[in-house]
PyMOL commands that place a pseudoatom at each C-alpha (Angstrom):
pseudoatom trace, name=CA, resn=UNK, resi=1, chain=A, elem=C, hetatm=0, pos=[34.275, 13.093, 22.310]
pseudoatom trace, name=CA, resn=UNK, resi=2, chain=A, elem=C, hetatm=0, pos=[31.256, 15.873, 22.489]
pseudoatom trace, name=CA, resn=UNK, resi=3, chain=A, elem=C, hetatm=0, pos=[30.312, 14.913, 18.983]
pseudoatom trace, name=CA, resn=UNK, resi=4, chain=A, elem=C, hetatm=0, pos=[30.171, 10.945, 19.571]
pseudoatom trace, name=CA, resn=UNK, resi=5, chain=A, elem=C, hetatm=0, pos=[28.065, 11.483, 22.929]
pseudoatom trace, name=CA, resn=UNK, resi=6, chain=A, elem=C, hetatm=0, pos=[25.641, 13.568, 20.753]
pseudoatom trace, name=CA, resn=UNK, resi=7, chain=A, elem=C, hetatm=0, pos=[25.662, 11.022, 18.300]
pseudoatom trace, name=CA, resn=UNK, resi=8, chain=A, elem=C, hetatm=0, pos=[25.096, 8.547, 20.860]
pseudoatom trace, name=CA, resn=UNK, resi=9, chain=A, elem=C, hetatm=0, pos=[22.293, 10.430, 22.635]
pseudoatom trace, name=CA, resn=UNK, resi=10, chain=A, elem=C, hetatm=0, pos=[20.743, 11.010, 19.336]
pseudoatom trace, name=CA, resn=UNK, resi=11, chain=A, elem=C, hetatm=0, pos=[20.492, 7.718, 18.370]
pseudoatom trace, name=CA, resn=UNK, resi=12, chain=A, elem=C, hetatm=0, pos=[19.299, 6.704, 21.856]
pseudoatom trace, name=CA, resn=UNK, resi=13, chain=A, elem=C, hetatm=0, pos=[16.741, 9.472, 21.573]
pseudoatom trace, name=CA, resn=UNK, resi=14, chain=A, elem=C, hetatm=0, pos=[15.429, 7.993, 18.263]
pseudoatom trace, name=CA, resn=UNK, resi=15, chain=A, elem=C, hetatm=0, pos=[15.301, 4.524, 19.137]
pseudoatom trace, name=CA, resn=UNK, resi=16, chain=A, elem=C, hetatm=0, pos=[13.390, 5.090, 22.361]
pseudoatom trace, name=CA, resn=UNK, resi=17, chain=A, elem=C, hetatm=0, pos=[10.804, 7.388, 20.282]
pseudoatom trace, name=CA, resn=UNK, resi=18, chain=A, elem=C, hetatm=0, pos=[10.159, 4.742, 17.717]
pseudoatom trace, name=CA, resn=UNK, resi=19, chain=A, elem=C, hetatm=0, pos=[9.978, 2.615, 20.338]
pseudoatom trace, name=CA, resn=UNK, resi=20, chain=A, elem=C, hetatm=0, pos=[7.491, 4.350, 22.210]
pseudoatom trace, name=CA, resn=UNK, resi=21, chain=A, elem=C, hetatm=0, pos=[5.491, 5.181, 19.256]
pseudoatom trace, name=CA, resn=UNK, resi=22, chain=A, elem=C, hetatm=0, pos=[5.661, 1.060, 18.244]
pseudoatom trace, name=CA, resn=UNK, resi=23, chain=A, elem=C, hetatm=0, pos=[4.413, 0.327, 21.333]
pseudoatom trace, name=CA, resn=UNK, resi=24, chain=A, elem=C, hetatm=0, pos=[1.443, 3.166, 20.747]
pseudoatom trace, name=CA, resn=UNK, resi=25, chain=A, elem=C, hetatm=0, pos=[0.362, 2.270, 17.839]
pseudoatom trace, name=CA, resn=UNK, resi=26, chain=A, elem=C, hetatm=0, pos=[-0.338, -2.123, 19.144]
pseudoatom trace, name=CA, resn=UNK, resi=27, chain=A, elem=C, hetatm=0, pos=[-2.312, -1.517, 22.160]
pseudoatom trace, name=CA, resn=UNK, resi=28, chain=A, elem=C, hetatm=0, pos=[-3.258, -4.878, 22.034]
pseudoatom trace, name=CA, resn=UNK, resi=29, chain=A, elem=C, hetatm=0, pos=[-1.630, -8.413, 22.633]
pseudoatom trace, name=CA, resn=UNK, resi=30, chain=A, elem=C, hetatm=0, pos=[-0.582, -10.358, 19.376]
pseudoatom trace, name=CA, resn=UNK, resi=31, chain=A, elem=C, hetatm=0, pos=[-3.308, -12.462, 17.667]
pseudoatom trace, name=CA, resn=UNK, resi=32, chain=A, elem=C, hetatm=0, pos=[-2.911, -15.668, 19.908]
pseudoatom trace, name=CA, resn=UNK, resi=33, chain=A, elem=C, hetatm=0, pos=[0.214, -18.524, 18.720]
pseudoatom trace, name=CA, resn=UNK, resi=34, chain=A, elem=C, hetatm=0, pos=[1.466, -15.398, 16.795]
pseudoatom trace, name=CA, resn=UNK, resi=35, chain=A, elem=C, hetatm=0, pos=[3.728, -12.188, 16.954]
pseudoatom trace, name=CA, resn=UNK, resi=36, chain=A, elem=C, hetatm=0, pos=[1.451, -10.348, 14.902]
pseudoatom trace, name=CA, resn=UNK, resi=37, chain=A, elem=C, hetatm=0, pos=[0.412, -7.267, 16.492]
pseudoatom trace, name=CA, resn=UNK, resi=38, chain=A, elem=C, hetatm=0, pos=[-3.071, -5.296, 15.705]
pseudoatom trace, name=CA, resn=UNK, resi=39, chain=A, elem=C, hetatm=0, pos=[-1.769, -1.458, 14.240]
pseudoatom trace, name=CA, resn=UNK, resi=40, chain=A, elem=C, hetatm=0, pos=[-4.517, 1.175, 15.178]
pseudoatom trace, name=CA, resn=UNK, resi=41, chain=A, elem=C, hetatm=0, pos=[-3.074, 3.387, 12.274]
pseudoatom trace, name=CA, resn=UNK, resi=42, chain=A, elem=C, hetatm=0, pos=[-2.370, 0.936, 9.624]
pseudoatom trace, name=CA, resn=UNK, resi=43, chain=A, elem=C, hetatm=0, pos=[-6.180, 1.687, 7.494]
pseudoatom trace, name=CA, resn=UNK, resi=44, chain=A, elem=C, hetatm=0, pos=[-5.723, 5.298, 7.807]
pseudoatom trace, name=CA, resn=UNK, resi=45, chain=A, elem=C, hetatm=0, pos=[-2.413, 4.782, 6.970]
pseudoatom trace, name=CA, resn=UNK, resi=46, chain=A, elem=C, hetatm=0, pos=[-3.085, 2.486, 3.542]
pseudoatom trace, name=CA, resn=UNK, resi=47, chain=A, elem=C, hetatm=0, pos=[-6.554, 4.574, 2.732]
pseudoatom trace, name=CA, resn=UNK, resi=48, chain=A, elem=C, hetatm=0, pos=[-3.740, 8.014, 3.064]
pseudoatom trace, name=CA, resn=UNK, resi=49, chain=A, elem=C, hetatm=0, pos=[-1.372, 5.857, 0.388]
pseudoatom trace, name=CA, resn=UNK, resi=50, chain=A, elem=C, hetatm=0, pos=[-4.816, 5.981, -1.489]
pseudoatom trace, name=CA, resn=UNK, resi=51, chain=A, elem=C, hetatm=0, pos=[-5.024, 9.425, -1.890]
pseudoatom trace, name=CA, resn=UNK, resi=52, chain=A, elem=C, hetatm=0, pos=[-1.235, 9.916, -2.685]
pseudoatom trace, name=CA, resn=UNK, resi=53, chain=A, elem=C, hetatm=0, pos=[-1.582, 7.255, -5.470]
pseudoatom trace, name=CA, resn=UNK, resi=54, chain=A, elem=C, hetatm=0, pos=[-5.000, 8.794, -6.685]
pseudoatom trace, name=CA, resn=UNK, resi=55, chain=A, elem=C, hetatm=0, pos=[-3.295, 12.289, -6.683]
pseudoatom trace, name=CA, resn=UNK, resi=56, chain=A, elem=C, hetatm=0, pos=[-0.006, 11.340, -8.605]
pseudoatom trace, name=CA, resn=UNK, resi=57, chain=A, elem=C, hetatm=0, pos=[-2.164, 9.252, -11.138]
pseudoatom trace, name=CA, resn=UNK, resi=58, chain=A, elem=C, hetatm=0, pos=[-4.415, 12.418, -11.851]
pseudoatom trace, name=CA, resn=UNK, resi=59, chain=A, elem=C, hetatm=0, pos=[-0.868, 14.428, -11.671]
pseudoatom trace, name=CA, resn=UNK, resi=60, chain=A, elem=C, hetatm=0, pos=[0.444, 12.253, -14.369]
pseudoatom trace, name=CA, resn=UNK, resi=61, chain=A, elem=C, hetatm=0, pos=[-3.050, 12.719, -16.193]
pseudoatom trace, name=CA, resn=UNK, resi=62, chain=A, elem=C, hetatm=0, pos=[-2.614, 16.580, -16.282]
pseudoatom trace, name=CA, resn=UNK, resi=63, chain=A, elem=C, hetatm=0, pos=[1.231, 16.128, -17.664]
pseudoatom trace, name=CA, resn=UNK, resi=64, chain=A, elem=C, hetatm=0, pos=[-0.411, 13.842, -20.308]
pseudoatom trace, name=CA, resn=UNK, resi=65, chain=A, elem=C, hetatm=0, pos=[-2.492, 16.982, -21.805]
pseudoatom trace, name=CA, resn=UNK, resi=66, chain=A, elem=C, hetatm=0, pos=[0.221, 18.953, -21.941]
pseudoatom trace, name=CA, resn=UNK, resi=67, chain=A, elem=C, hetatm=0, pos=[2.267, 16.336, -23.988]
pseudoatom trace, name=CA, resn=UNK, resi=68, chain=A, elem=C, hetatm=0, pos=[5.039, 16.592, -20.893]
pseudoatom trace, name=CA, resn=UNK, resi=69, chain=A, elem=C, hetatm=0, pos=[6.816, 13.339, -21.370]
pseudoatom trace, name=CA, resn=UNK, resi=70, chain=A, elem=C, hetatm=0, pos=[9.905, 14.324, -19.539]
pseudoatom trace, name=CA, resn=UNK, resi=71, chain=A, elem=C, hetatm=0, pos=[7.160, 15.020, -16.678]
pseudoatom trace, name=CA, resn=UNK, resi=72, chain=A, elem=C, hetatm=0, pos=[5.431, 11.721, -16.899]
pseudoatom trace, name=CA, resn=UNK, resi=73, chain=A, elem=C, hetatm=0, pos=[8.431, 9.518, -16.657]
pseudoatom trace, name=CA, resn=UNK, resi=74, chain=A, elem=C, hetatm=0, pos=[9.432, 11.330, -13.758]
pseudoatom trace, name=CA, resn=UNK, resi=75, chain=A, elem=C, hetatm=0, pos=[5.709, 11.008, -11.862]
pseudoatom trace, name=CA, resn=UNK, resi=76, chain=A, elem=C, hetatm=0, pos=[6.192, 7.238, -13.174]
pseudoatom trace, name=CA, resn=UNK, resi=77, chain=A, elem=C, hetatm=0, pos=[8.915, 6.953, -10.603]
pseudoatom trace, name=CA, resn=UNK, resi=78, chain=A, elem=C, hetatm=0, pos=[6.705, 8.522, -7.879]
pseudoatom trace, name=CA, resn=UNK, resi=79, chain=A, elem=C, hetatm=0, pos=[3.584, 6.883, -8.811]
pseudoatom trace, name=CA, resn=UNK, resi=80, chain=A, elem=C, hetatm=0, pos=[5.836, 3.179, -8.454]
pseudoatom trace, name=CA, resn=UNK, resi=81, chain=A, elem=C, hetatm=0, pos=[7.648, 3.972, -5.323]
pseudoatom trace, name=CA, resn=UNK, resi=82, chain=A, elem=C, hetatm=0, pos=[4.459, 4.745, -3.782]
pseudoatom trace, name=CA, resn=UNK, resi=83, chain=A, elem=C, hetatm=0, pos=[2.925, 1.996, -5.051]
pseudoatom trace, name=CA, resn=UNK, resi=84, chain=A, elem=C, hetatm=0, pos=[5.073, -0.884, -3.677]
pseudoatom trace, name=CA, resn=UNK, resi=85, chain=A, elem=C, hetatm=0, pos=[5.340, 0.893, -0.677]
pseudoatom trace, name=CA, resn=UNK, resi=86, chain=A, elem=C, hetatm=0, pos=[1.839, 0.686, -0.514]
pseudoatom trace, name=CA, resn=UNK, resi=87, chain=A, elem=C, hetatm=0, pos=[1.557, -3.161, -1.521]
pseudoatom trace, name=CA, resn=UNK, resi=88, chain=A, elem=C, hetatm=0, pos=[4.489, -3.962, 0.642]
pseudoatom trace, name=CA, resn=UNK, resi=89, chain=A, elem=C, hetatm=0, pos=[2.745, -2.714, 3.588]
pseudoatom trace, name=CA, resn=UNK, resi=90, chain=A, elem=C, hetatm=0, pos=[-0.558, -3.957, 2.785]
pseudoatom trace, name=CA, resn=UNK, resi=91, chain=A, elem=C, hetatm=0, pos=[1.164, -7.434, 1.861]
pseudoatom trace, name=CA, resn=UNK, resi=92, chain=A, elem=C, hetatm=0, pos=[3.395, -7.588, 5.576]
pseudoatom trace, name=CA, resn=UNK, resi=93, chain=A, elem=C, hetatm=0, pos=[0.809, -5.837, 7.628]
pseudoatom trace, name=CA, resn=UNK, resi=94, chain=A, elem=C, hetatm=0, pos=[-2.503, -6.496, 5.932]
pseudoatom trace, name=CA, resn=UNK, resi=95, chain=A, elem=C, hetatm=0, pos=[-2.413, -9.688, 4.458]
pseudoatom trace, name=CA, resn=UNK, resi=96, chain=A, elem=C, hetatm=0, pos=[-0.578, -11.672, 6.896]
pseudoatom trace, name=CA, resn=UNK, resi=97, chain=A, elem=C, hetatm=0, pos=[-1.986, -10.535, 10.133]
pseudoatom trace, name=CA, resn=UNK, resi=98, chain=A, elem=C, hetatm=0, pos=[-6.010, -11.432, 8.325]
pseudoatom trace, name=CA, resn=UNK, resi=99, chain=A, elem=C, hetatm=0, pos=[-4.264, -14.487, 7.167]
pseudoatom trace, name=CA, resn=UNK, resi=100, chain=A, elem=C, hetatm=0, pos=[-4.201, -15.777, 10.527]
pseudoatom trace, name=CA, resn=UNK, resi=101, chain=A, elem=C, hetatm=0, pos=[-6.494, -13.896, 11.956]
pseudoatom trace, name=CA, resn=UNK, resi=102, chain=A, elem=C, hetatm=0, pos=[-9.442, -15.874, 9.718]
pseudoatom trace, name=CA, resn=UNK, resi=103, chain=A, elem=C, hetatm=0, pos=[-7.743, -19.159, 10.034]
pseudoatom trace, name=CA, resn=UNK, resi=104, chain=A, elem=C, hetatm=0, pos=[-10.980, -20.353, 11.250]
pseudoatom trace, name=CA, resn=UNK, resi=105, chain=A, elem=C, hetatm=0, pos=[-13.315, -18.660, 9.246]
pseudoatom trace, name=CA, resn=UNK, resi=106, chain=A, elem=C, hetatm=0, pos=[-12.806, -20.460, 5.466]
pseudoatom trace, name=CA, resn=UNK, resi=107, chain=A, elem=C, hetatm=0, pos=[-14.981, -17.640, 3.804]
pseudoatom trace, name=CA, resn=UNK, resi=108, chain=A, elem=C, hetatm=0, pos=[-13.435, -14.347, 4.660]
pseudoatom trace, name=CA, resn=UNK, resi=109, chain=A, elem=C, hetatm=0, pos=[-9.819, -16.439, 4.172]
pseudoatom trace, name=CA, resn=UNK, resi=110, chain=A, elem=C, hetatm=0, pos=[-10.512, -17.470, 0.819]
pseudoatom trace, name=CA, resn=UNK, resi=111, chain=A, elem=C, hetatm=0, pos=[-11.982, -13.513, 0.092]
pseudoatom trace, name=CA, resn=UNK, resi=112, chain=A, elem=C, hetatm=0, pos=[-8.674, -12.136, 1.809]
pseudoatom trace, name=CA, resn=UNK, resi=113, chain=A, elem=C, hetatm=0, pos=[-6.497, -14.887, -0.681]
pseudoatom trace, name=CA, resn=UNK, resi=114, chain=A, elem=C, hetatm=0, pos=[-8.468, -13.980, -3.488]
pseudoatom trace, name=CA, resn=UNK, resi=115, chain=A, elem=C, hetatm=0, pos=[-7.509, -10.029, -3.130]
pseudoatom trace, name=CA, resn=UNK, resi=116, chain=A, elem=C, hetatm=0, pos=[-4.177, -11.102, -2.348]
pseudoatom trace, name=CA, resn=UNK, resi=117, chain=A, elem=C, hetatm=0, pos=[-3.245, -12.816, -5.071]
pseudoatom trace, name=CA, resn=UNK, resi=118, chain=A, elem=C, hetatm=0, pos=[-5.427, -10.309, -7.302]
pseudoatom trace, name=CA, resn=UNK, resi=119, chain=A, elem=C, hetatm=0, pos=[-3.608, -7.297, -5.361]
pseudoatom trace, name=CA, resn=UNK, resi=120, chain=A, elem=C, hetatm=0, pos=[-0.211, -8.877, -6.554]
pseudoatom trace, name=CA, resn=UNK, resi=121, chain=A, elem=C, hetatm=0, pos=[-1.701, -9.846, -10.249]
pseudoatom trace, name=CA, resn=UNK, resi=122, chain=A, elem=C, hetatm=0, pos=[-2.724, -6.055, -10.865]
pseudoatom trace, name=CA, resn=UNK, resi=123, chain=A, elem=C, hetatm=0, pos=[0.793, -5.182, -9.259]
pseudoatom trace, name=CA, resn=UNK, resi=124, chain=A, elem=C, hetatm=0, pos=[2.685, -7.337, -11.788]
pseudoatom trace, name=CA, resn=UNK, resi=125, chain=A, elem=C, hetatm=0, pos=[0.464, -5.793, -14.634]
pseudoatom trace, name=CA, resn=UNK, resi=126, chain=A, elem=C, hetatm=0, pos=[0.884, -1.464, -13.427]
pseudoatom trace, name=CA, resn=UNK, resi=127, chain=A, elem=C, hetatm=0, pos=[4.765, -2.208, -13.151]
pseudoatom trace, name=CA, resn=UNK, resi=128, chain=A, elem=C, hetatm=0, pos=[4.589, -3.723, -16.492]
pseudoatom trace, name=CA, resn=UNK, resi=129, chain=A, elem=C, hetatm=0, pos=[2.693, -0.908, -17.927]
pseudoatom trace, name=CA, resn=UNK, resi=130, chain=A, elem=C, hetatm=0, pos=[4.896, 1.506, -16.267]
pseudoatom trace, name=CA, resn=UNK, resi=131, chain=A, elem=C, hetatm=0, pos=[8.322, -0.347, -17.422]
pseudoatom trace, name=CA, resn=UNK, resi=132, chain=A, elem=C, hetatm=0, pos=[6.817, -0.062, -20.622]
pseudoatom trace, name=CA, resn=UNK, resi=133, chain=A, elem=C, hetatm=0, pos=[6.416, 4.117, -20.713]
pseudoatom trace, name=CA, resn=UNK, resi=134, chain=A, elem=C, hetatm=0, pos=[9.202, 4.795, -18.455]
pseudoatom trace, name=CA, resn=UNK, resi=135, chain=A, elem=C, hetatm=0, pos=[12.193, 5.491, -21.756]
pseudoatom trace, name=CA, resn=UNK, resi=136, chain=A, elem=C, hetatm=0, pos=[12.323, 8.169, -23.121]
pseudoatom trace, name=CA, resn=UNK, resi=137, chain=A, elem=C, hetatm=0, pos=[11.935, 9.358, -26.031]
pseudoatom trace, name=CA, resn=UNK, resi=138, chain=A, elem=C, hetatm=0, pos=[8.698, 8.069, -26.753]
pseudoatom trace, name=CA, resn=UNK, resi=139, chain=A, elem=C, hetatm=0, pos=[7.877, 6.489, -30.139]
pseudoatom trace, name=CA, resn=UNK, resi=140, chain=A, elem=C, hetatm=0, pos=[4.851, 7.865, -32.135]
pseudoatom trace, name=CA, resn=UNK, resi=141, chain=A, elem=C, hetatm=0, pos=[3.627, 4.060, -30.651]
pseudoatom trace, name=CA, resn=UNK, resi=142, chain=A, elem=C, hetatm=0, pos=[3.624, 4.816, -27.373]
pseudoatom trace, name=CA, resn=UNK, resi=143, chain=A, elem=C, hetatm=0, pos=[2.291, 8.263, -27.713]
pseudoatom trace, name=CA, resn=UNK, resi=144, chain=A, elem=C, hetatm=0, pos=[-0.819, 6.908, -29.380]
pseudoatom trace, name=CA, resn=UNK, resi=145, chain=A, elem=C, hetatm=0, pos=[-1.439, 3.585, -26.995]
pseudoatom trace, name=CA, resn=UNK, resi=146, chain=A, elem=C, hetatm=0, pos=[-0.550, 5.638, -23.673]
pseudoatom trace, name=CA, resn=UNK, resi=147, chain=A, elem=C, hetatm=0, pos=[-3.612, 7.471, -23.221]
pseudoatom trace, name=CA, resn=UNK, resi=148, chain=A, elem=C, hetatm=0, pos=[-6.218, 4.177, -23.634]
pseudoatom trace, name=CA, resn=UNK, resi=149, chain=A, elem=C, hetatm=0, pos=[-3.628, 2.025, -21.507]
pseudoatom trace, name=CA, resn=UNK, resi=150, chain=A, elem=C, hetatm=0, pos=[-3.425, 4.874, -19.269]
pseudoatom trace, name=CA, resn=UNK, resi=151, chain=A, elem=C, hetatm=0, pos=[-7.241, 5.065, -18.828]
pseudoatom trace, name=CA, resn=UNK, resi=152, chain=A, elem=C, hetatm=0, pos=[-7.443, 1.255, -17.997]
pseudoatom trace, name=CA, resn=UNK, resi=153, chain=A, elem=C, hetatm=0, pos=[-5.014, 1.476, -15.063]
pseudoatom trace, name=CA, resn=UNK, resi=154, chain=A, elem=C, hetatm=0, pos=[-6.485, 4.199, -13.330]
pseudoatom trace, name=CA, resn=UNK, resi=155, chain=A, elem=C, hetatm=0, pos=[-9.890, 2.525, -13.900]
pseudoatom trace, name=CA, resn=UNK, resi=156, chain=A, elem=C, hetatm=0, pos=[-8.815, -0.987, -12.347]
pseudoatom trace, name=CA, resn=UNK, resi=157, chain=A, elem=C, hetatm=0, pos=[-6.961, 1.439, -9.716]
pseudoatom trace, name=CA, resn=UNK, resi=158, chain=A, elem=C, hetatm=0, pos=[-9.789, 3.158, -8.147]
pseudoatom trace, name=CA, resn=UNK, resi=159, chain=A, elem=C, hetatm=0, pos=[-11.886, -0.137, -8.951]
pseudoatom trace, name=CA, resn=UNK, resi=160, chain=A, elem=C, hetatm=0, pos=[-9.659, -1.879, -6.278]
pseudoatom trace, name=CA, resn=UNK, resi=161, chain=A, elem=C, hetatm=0, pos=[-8.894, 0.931, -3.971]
pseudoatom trace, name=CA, resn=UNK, resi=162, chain=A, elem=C, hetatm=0, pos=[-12.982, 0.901, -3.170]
pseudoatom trace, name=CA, resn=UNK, resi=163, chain=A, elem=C, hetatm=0, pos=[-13.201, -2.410, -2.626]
pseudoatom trace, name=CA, resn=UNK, resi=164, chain=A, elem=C, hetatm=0, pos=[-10.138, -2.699, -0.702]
pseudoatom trace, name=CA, resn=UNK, resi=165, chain=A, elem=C, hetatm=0, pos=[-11.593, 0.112, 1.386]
pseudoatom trace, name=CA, resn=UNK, resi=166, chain=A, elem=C, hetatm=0, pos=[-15.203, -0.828, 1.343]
pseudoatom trace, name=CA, resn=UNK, resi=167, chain=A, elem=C, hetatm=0, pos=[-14.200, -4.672, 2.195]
pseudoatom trace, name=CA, resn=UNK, resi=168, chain=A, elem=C, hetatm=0, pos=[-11.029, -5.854, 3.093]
pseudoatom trace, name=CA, resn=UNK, resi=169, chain=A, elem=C, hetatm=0, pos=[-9.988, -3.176, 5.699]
pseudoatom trace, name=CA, resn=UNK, resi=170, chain=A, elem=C, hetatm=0, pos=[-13.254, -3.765, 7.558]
pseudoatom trace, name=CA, resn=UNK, resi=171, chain=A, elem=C, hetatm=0, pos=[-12.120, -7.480, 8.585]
pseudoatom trace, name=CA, resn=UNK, resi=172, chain=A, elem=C, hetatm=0, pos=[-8.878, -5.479, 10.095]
pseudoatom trace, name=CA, resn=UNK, resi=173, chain=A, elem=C, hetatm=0, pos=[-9.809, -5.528, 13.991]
pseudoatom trace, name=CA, resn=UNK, resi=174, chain=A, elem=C, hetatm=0, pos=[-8.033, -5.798, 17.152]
pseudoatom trace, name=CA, resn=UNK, resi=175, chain=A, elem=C, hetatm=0, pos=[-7.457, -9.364, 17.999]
pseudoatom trace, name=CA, resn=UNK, resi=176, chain=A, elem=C, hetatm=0, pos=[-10.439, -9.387, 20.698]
pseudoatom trace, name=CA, resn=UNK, resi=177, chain=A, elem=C, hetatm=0, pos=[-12.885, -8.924, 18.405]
pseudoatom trace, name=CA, resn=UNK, resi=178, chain=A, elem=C, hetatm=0, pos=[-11.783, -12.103, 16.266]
pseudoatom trace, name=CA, resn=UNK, resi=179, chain=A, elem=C, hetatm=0, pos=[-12.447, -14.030, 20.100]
pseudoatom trace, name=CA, resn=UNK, resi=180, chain=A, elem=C, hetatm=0, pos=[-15.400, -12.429, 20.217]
pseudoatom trace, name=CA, resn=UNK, resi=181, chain=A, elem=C, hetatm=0, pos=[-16.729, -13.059, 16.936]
pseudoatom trace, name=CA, resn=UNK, resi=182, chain=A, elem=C, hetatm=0, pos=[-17.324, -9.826, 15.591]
pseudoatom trace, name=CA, resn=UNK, resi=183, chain=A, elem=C, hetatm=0, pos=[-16.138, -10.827, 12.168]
pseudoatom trace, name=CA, resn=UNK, resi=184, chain=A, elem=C, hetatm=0, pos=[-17.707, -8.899, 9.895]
for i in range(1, 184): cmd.bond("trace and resi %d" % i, "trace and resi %d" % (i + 1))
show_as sticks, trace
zoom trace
């Protein structure tokens, strides 16, 4: 009986402190005829997933030098899981909560479609291109074409990461400043 009342204090524990943190993180009221709740963290949180993508690319860059295959693959796995972590989040959290957010304003909608359905297109094509080098062993093929196709990513990458961060997360606000039209 001790152990199941720690187990069930435990889990009470937990679910109040992800409550409480839940509730920390909204301070606000949900965009109105929604559920959709403003997350003060969320644009630290996607420019930190950022960094960790930026920092397992150039990871994967230095194992490339070295002619560590074995190494690569295994950032590969990293580098995705991170990734779709990233574009689920952005894709739940981001996308949908702008989406109705700028239901009235036809401009910045279109712009936050436009990145969505590029975000998703560049998605399709990095988890092609890492499908593609994930088997090992590597034919003399791959070994010549990774490098150039490797270069590309990380260039349409960063490309996107600055304008996601110099654009799209600036029309992420707290829902009273889409009433009070400080769209940017």
């Amino acid at each position: 009986m001790g152990i199941l009342n720690f187990f069930g204090w435990f889990g009470q524990k937990q679910n109040q402190v992800g409550s409480k943190n839940f509730k920390e993180r909204r301070h606000s009221e949900p965009l109105p005829g929604t559920q959709l709740f403003y997350d003060q963290e969320l644009i630290n949180d996607l420019k930190n997933d950022h960094k960790e993508l930026v920092e397992v690319y150039g990871q994967i860059g230095v194992a490339l030098k070295k002619f560590e295959y074995d190494e690569i693959v295994s950032l590969f796995i990293n580098f995705s899981s991170k990734l779709r972590s990233h574009m689920l989040k952005e894709n739940l959290k981001l996308y949908v909560y702008l989406s109705h957010a700028m239901i009235h304003d036809e401009e910045s909608l279109l712009l936050i479609t436009e990145l969505r359905s590029e975000m998703n297109q560049i998605g399709r094509t990095v988890n092609s291109f890492l499908t593609r080098y994930s088997d090992l062993p590597w034919t003399d093929d791959k070994k010549i074409s990774f490098p150039n196709e490797f270069k590309t990513i990380g260039e349409v990458l960063v490309d996107r990461i600055q304008r996601e961060e110099g654009t799209l997360y600036s029309l992420y606000m707290h829902p009273d400043a889409y009433l009070k039209g400080a769209v940017v």
